[in-house]
N, C-alpha and C positions, 0 to 999 in steps of 0.2 A: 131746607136751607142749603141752598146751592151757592149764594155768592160771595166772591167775585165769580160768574159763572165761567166767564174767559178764562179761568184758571181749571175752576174745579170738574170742567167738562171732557172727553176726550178731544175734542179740537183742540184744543190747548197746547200739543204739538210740542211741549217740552218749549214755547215762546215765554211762559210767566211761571214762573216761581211762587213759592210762599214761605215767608213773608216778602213783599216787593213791590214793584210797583206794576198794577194790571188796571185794565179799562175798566168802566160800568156800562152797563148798556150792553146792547147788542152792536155788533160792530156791522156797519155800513160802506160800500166804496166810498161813497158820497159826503162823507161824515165821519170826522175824526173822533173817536168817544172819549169821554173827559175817565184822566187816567189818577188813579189815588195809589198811597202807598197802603198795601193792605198787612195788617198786622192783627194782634189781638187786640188793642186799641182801635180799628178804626171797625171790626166786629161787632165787636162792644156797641160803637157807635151805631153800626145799621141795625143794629135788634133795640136800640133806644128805645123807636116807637112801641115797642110788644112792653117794653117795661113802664114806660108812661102807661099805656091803654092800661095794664092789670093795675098800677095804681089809682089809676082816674076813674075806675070800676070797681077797684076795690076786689079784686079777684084773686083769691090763695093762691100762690105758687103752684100748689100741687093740683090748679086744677088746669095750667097751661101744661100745652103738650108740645114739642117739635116733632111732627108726629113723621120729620123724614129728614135727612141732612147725609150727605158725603160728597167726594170727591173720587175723582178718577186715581185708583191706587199707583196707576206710573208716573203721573205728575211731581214735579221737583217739590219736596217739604207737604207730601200730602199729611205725612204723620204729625207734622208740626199743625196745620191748618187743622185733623179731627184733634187734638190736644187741646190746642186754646178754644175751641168751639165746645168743647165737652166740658172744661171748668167755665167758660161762661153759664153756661147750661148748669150746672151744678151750683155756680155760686147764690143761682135766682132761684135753685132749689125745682127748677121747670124739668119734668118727664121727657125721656127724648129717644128716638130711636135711631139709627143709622141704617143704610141701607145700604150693604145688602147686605143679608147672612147667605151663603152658595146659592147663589143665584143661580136659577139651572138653565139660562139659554146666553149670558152674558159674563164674562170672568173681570170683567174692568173695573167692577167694585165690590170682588171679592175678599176680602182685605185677608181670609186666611192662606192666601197664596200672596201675598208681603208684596213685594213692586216687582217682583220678576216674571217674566213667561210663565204661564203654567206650564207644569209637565209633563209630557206627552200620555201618561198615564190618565189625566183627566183629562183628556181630547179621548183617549182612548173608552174612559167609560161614558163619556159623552155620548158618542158616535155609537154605542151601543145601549143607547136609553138606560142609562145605572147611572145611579147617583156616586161618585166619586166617591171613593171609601177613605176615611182619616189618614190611611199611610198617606194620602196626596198632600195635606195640610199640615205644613209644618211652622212651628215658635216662629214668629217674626215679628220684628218692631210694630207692624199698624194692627196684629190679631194681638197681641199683649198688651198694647194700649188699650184697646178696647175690652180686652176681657178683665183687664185690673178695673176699671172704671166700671164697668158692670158691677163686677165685684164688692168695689169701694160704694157703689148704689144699695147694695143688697143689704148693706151693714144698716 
């Protein structure tokens, strides 16, 4: 679950925010793409279809998965965007995973390094094939979000 992709991508460029209003589609010269305001209501809305289909199927909750969803962590209201995307996801009782936990060639949707640079220390064990060691990873809004919601899953 990527969309609105124009926001949740690194092109995104700090142009769209969340909640706001951002295009669908893939953007073209040629073609202006039809723009919504995207919130936890209009979420809601694009994962309609998956909650029609389990009901039209008749399909337990627990046997749908979102088996991938995030956003680009410097993007404006990323935390806002996994927030409302995690109690949709919880409210339908549907299994979900996020991506990424330290990801080891890309840091943009690392969420335990929070919306800022990483720090030269994890470039530093980068560049020396080591996996970044915890002092690099500190408390931040989108690794707390997510580790409470973990958490609040495990109960």
């Amino acid at each position: 679950m990527y969309e609105p992709y124009a926001f949740t991508s690194r092109l995104n460029s700090k142009k769209y925010q969340y909640p706001g209003k951002i295009p669908i589609g893939e953007e073209q010269a040629e073609v202006t793409p039809t723009t919504l305001h995207w919130d936890k209501m209009q979420l809601e809305s694009f994962l309609a279809p998956v909650v029609a289909w389990q009901t039209r199927h008749s399909i337990a909750s627990n046997r749908i998965l979102v088996g991938e969803f995030g956003v680009y962590r410097f993007n404006t209201g990323a935390q806002n965007y996994l927030s409302d995307l995690i109690q949709i996801f919880n409210h339908h009782h549907w299994h979900w995973a996020f991506y990424s936990f330290r990801e080891d060639t890309w840091d943009g949707m690392d969420y335990e390094l929070g919306s800022k640079k990483a720090p030269a220390k994890y470039w530093q064990s980068i560049e020396q094939n080591k996996i970044p060691g915890n002092d690099v990873y500190k408390p931040n809004p989108l690794s707390t979000l997510l580790r409470s919601a973990l958490h609040e899953n495990a109960k």
